[in-house]
One Martini backbone bead per residue (centre of mass of N, CA, C, O) as a GRO file, in nm:
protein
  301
    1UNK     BB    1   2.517   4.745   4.667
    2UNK     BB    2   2.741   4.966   4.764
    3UNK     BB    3   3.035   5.060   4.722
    4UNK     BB    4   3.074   5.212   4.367
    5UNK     BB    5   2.807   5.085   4.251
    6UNK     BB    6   2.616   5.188   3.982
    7UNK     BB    7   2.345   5.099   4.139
    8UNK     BB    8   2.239   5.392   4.293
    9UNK     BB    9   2.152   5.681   4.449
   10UNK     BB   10   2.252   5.903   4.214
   11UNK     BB   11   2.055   5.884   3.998
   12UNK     BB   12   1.816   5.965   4.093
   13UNK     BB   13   1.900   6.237   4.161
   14UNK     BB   14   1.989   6.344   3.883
   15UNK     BB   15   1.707   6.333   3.781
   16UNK     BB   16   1.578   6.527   3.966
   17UNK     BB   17   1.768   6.792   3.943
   18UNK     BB   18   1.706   6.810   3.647
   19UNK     BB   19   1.384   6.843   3.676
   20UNK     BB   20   1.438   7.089   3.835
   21UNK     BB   21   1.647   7.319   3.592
   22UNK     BB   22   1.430   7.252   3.333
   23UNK     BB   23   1.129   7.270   3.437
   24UNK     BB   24   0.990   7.008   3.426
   25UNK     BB   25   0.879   6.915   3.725
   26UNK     BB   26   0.649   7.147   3.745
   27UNK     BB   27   0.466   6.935   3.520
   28UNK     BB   28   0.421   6.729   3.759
   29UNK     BB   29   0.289   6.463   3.934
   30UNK     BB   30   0.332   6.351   4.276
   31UNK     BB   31   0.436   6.013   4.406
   32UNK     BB   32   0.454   5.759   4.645
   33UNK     BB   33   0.548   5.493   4.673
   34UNK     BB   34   0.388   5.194   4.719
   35UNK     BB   35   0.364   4.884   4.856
   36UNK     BB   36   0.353   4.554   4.701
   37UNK     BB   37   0.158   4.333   4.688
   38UNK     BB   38   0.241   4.016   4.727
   39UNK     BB   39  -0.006   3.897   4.516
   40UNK     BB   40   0.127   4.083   4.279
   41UNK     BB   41   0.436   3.977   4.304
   42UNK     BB   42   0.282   3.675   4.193
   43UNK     BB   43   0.216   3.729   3.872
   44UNK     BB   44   0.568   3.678   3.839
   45UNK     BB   45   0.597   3.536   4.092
   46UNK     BB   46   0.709   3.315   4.303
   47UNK     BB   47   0.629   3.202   4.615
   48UNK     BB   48   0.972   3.095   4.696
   49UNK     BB   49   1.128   3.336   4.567
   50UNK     BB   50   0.978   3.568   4.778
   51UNK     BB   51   1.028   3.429   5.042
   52UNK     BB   52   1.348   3.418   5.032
   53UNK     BB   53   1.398   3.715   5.035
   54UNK     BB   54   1.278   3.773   5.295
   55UNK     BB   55   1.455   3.635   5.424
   56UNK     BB   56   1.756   3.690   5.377
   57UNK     BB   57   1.679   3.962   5.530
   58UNK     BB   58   1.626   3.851   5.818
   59UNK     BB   59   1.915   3.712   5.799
   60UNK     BB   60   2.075   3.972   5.769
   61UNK     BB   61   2.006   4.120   5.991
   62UNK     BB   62   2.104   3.921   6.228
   63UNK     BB   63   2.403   3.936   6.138
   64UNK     BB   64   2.436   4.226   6.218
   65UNK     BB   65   2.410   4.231   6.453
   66UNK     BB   66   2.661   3.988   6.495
   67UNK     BB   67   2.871   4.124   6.334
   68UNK     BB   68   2.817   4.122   6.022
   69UNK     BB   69   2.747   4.170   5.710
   70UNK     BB   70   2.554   4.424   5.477
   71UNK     BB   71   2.574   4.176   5.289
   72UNK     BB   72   2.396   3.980   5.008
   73UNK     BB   73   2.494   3.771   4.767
   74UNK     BB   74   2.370   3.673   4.463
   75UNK     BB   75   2.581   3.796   4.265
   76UNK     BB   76   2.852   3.931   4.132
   77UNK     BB   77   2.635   4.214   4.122
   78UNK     BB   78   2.411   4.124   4.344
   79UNK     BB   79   2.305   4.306   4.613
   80UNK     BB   80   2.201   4.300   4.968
   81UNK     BB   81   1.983   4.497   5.214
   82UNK     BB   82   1.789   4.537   5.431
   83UNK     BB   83   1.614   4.763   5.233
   84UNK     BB   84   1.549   4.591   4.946
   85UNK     BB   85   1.331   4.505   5.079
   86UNK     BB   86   1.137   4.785   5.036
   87UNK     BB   87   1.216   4.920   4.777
   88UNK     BB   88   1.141   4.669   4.567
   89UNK     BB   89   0.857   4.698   4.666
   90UNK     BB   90   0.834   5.022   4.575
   91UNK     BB   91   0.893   5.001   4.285
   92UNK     BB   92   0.616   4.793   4.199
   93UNK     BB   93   0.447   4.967   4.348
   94UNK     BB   94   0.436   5.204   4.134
   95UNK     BB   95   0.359   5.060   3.894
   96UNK     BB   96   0.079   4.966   4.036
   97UNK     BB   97  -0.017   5.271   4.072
   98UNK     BB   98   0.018   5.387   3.783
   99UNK     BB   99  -0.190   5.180   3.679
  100UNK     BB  100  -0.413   5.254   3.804
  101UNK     BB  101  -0.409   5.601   3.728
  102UNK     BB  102  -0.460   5.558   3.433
  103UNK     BB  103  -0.730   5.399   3.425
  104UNK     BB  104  -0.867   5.627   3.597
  105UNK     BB  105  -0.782   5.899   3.465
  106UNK     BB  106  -0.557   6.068   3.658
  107UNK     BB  107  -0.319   5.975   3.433
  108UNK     BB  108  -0.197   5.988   3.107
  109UNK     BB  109   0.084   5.898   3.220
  110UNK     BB  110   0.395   5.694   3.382
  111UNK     BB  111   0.668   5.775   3.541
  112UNK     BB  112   0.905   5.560   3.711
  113UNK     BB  113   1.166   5.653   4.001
  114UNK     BB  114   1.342   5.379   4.027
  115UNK     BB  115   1.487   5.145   4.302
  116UNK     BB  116   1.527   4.918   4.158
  117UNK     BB  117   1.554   4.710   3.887
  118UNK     BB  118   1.429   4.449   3.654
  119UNK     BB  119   1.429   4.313   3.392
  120UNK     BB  120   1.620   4.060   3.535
  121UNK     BB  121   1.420   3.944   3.667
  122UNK     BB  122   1.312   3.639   3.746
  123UNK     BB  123   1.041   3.460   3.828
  124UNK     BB  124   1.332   3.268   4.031
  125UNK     BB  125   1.549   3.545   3.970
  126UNK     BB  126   1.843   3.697   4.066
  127UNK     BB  127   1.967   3.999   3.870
  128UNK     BB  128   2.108   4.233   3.758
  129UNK     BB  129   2.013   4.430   4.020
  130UNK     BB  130   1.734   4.253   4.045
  131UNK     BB  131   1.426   4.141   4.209
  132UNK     BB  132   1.168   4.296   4.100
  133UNK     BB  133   0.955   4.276   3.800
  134UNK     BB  134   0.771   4.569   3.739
  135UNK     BB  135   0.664   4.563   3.456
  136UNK     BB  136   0.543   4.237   3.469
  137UNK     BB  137   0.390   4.285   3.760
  138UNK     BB  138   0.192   4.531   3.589
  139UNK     BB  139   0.086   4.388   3.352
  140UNK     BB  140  -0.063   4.108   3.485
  141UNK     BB  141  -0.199   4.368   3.642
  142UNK     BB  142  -0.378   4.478   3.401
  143UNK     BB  143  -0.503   4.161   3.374
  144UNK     BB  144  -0.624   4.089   3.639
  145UNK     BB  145  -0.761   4.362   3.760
  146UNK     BB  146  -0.842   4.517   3.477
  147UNK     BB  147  -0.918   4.298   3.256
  148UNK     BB  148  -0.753   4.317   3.013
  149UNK     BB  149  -0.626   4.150   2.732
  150UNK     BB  150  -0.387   4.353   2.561
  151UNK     BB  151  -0.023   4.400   2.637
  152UNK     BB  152   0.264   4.587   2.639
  153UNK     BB  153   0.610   4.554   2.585
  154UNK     BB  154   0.913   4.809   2.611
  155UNK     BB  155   1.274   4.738   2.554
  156UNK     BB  156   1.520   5.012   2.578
  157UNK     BB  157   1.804   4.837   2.688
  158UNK     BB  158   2.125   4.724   2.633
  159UNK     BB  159   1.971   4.515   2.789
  160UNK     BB  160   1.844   4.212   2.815
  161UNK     BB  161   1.521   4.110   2.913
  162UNK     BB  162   1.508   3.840   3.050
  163UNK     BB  163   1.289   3.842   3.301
  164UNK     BB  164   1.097   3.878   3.116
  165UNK     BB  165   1.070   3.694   2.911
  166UNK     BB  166   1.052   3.444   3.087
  167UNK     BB  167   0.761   3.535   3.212
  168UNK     BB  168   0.619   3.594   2.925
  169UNK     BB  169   0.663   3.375   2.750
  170UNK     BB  170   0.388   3.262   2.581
  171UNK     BB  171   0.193   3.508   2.680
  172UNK     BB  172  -0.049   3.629   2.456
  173UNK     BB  173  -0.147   3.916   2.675
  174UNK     BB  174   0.179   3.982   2.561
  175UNK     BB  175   0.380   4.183   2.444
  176UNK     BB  176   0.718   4.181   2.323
  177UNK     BB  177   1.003   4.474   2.270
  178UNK     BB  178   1.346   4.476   2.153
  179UNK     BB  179   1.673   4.625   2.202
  180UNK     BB  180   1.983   4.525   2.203
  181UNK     BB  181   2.303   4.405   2.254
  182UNK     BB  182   2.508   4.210   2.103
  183UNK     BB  183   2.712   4.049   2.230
  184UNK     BB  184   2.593   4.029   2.586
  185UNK     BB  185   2.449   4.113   2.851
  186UNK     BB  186   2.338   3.824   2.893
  187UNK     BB  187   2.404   3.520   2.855
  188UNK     BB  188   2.296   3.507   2.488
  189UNK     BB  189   2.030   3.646   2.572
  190UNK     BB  190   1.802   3.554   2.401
  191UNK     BB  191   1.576   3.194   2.383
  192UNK     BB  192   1.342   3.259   2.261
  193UNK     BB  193   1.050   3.199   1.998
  194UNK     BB  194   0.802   3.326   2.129
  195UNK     BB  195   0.563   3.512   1.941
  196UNK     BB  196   0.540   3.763   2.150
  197UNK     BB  197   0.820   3.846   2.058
  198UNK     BB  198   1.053   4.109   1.937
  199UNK     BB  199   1.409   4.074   1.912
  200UNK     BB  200   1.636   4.309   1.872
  201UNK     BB  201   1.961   4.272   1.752
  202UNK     BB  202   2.271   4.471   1.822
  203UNK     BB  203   2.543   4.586   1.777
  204UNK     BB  204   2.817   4.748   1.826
  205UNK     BB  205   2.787   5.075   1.761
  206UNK     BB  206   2.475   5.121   1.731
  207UNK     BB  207   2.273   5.370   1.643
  208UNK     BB  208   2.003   5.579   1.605
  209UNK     BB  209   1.941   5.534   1.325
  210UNK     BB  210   1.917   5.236   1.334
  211UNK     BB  211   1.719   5.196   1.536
  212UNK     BB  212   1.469   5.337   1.412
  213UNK     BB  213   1.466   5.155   1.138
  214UNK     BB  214   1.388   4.896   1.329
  215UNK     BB  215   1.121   5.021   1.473
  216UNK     BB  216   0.985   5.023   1.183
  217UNK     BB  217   1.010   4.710   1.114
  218UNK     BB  218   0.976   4.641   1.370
  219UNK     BB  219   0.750   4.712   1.611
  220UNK     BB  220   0.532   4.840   1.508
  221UNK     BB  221   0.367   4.653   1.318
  222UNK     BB  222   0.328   4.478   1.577
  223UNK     BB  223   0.165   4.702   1.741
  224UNK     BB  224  -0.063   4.756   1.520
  225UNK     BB  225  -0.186   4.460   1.524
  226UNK     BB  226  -0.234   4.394   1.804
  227UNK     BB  227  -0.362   4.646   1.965
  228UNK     BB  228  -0.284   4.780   2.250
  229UNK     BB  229  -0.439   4.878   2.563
  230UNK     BB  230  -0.130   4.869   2.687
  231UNK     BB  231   0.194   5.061   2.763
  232UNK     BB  232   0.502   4.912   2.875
  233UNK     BB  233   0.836   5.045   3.029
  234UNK     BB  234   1.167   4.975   2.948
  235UNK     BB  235   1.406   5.210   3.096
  236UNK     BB  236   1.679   5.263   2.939
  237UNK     BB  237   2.003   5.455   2.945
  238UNK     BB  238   2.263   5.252   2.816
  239UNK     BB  239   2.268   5.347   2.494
  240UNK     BB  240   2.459   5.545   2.528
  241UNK     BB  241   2.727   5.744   2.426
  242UNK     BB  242   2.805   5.773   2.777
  243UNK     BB  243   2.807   5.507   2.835
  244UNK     BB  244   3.013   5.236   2.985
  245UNK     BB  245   2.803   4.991   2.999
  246UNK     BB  246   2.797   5.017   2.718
  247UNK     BB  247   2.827   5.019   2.301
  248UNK     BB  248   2.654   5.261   2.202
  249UNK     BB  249   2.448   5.545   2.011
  250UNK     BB  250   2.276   5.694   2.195
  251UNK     BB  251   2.034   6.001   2.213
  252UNK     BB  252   1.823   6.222   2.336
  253UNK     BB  253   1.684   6.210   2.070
  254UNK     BB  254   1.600   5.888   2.084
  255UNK     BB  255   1.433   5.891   2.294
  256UNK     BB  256   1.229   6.077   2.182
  257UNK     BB  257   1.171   5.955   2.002
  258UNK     BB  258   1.095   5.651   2.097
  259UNK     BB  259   0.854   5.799   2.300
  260UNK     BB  260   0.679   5.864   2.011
  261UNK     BB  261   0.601   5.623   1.911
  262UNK     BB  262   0.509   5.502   2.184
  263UNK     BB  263   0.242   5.693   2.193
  264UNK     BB  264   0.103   5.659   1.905
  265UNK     BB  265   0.014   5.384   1.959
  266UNK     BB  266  -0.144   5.451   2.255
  267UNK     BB  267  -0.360   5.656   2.070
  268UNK     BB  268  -0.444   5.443   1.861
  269UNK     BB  269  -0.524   5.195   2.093
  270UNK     BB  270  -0.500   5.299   2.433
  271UNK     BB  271  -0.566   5.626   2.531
  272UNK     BB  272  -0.261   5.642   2.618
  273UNK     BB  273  -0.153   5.405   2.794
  274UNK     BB  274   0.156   5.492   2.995
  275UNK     BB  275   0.419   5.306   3.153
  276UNK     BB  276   0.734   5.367   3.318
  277UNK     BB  277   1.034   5.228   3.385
  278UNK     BB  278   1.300   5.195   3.533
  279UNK     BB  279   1.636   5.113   3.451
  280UNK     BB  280   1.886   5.195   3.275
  281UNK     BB  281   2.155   5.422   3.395
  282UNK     BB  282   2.522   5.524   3.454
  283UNK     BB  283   2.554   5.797   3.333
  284UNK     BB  284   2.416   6.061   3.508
  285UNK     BB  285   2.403   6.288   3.277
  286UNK     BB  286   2.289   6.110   3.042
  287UNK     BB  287   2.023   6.013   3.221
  288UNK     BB  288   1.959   6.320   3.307
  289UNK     BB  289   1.857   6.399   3.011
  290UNK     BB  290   1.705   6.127   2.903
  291UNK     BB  291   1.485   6.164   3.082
  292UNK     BB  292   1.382   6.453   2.984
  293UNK     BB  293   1.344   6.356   2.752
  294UNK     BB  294   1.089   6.145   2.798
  295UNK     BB  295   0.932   6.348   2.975
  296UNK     BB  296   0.847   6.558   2.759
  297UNK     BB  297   0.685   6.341   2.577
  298UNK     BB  298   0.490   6.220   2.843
  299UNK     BB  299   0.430   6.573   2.885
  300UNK     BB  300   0.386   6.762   2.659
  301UNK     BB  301   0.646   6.982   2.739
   0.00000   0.00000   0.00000
């Protein structure tokens, strides 16, 4: 994203980092992620603006050689550079070779720990960060390649998956769950009113302890009468209260119950089957024990 930029690569090293001296690394099978075939990309996203990115990048590469800028503004926050689609090709591809391994019984569930993030990218439109929403092609890739009925997304970043809504909202074969700041960006918030979402907005400086007591109010309930196939997780971890991209207060005691909860759903209806993938979590001490957090869980370990 450019010298400076929160959403950088030191986010992934601190994951790692963490995963090497905590010995939770040891425990994990890991693959390298490939690139997402276009027609999967397009499961979630338009075909004229999968094309324009691809554009975008290759007139981008061009104009560096004529000794251009290094980046392409896509808005304020979200800036483009020659690597952007390679990387973000293989982020959704991740998700998708994930949703392979789980279903094939190869691994009993899967983080991605990815970048770009997704949550933010809508159908035809790049923001927060996010170029290919990598979730939301991972599920309708679960739904239309794997044959599933029913796949959930649970979404835990502090700011709102708008991109996932765009995507999902009203297609009734996912339910979408999520607890997010309000207000806050993106602005607006959550849009639509469609059955299949379960929006829950809370306040600046909402603690752990109420986020649990609503997801066992809204959450829980909405997904044991759906009885999702398998769950995917857009895994944010900027609700902590030592992140300074929100003003949230969960703790890594907070991401393990909500990884624990989100498991026990899986386990009474999907097999088991859950796909995690990075999206927020920007201070990167709090970012690297919340994920070993989140994997101590989904490796019971």
């Amino acid at each position: 994203m450019g010298a400076g930029h929160p959403e950088c690569p030191e986010r992934l090293d601190a994951i790692e980092n963490r995963l090497l001296v905590s010995g939770v690394g040891d425990a994990l099978h890991r693959r390298e992620a490939p690139e997402a075939p276009i027609a999967d990309i397009e499961l979630a996203h338009g075909r004229m603006y999968v094309a324009s990115l691809r554009g975008l990048t290759d007139g981008l590469r061009e104009e560096i050689d004529a000794g251009g800028p290094s980046h392409a503004q896509i808005d304020p926050d979200t800036s483009l550079n020659v690597h952007t689609w390679d990387a973000a090709l293989r982020a959704a591809g991740a998700a998708i070779a994930a949703t392979d391994a789980v279903m094939a019984g190869e691994m009993d569930n899967a983080f991605c720990s990815v970048r770009p993030p997704g949550h933010h990218a809508c159908k035809d439109t790049a923001m927060g960060f996010c170029f290919f929403n990598n979730v939301a092609i991972a599920a309708r890739y679960a739904l239309e390649r794997h044959g599933l009925k029913r796949v959930a997304i649970v979404d835990f970043d502090v700011h709102h998956g708008n991109g996932t809504e765009d995507i999902v909202a009203g297609d009734q074969r996912i339910l979408m769950v999520s607890f997010f700041q309000h207000p806050f960006y993106p602005q607006g918030g959550a849009r639509s009113n469609a059955s299949n979402l379960v929006n829950v907005p809370v306040p600046a400086y909402t603690k752990g302890e109420q986020v649990r007591d609503l997801i066992e109010a809204h959450w829980l309930p909405r997904l044991d009468v759906y009885k999702p196939e398998m769950i995917f997780i857009s895994a944010g971890f900027d609700a902590h209260r030592a992140d300074d991209m929100g003003q949230m207060g969960l703790v890594e005691a907070d991401y393990a119950w909500i990884t624990q909860r989100i498991m026990e759903v899986a386990q009474r209806h999907a097999k088991g089957r859950v796909v995690s993938c990075l999206e927020g979590g920007y201070n990167l001490d709090a970012l690297a024990f919340s994920v070993e957090s989140h994997i101590r869980v989904l490796a019971d370990f």
